[in-house]
N, C-alpha and C positions, 0 to 999 in steps of 0.2 A: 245674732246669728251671723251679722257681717263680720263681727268682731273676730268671731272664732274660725270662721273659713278665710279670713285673710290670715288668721295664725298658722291654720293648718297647712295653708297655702305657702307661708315662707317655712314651715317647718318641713316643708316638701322639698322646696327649693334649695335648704342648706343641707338638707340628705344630699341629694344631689350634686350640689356644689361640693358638697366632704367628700365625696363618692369620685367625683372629677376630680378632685385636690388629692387627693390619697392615691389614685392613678398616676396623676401625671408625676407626682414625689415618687412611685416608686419607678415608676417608668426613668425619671433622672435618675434616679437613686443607681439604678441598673446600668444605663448608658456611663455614669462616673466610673463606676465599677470596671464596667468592658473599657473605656478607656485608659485608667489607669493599668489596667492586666497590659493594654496592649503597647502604652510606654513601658512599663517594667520589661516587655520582653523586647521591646525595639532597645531600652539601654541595656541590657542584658548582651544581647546580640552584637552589638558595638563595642563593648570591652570586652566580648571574647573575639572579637576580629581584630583588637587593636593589641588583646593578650598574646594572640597568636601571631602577629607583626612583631610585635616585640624578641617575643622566642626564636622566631625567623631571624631574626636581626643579630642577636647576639648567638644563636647555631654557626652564623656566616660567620660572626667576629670569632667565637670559638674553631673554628676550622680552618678558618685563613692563618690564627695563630699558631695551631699545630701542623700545618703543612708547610708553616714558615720556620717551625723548631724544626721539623723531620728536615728541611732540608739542609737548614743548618747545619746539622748533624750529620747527613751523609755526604756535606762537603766538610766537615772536621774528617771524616773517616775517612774517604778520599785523600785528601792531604797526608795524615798522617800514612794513608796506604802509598802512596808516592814516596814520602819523605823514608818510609822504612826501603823500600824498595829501591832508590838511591844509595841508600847507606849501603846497602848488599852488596849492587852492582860495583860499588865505589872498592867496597871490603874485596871483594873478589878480583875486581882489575891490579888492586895495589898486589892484593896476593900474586894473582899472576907476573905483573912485572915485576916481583923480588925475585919469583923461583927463577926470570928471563934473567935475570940480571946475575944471578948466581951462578946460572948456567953459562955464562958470558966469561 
C-alpha cells in the first residue's frame, strides 16, 4: 500500500511538473514569438528610415544637378542672347556709318 501511494504520489507530481513544464515552454515559446515580431519591426523600421535617407540624398543630388544644367543653360542663352544682340547693334552702326559716309 506504501508502494503504490508513493507511485501515485510521484505520478501526481510529474502531472504537475508536465503541467508547469508545458506552461512555462509555451509561455517562452510566446515571449520568443513577441520578441522576434518586435525586432523584425524595429529592423523593419530602420531600413525604411535609412531607405528614405537615401531617396532624400540622391532627390538633393538629382536637383542640385538639374538646377546646375538649368542654369547652365540660361547662361548659354544669355550669352548667345548678348552675342546676337551685339552682332545687330554692330550690323546696324556699320550700316549707319556707310549711309554717313556716302552722304559725306
Amino acid at each position: 500500500a506504501l508502494v503504490a501511494a508513493v507511485t501515485l504520489q510521484a505520478a501526481a507530481r510529474t502531472k504537475v511538473a508536465r503541467k508547469r513544464f508545458l506552461l512555462q515552454k509555451m509561455s517562452a515559446i510566446l515571449l520568443q514569438s513577441r520578441i522576434r515580431t518586435w525586432l523584425a519591426i524595429a529592423r523593419r523600421k530602420l531600413a525604411m528610415r535609412a531607405l528614405v535617407r537615401l531617396q532624400t540624398v540622391g532627390r538633393t543630388f538629382l536637383s542640385k544637378r538639374q538646377l546646375k544644367l538649368s542654369r547652365l543653360s540660361a547662361v548659354v542663352i544669355q550669352s548667345l542672347h548678348r552675342g546676337h544682340k551685339a552682332k545687330r547693334n554692330f550690323r546696324l552702326q556699320k550700316n549707319s556709318s556707310i549711309v554717313l559716309q556716302k552722304t559725306w
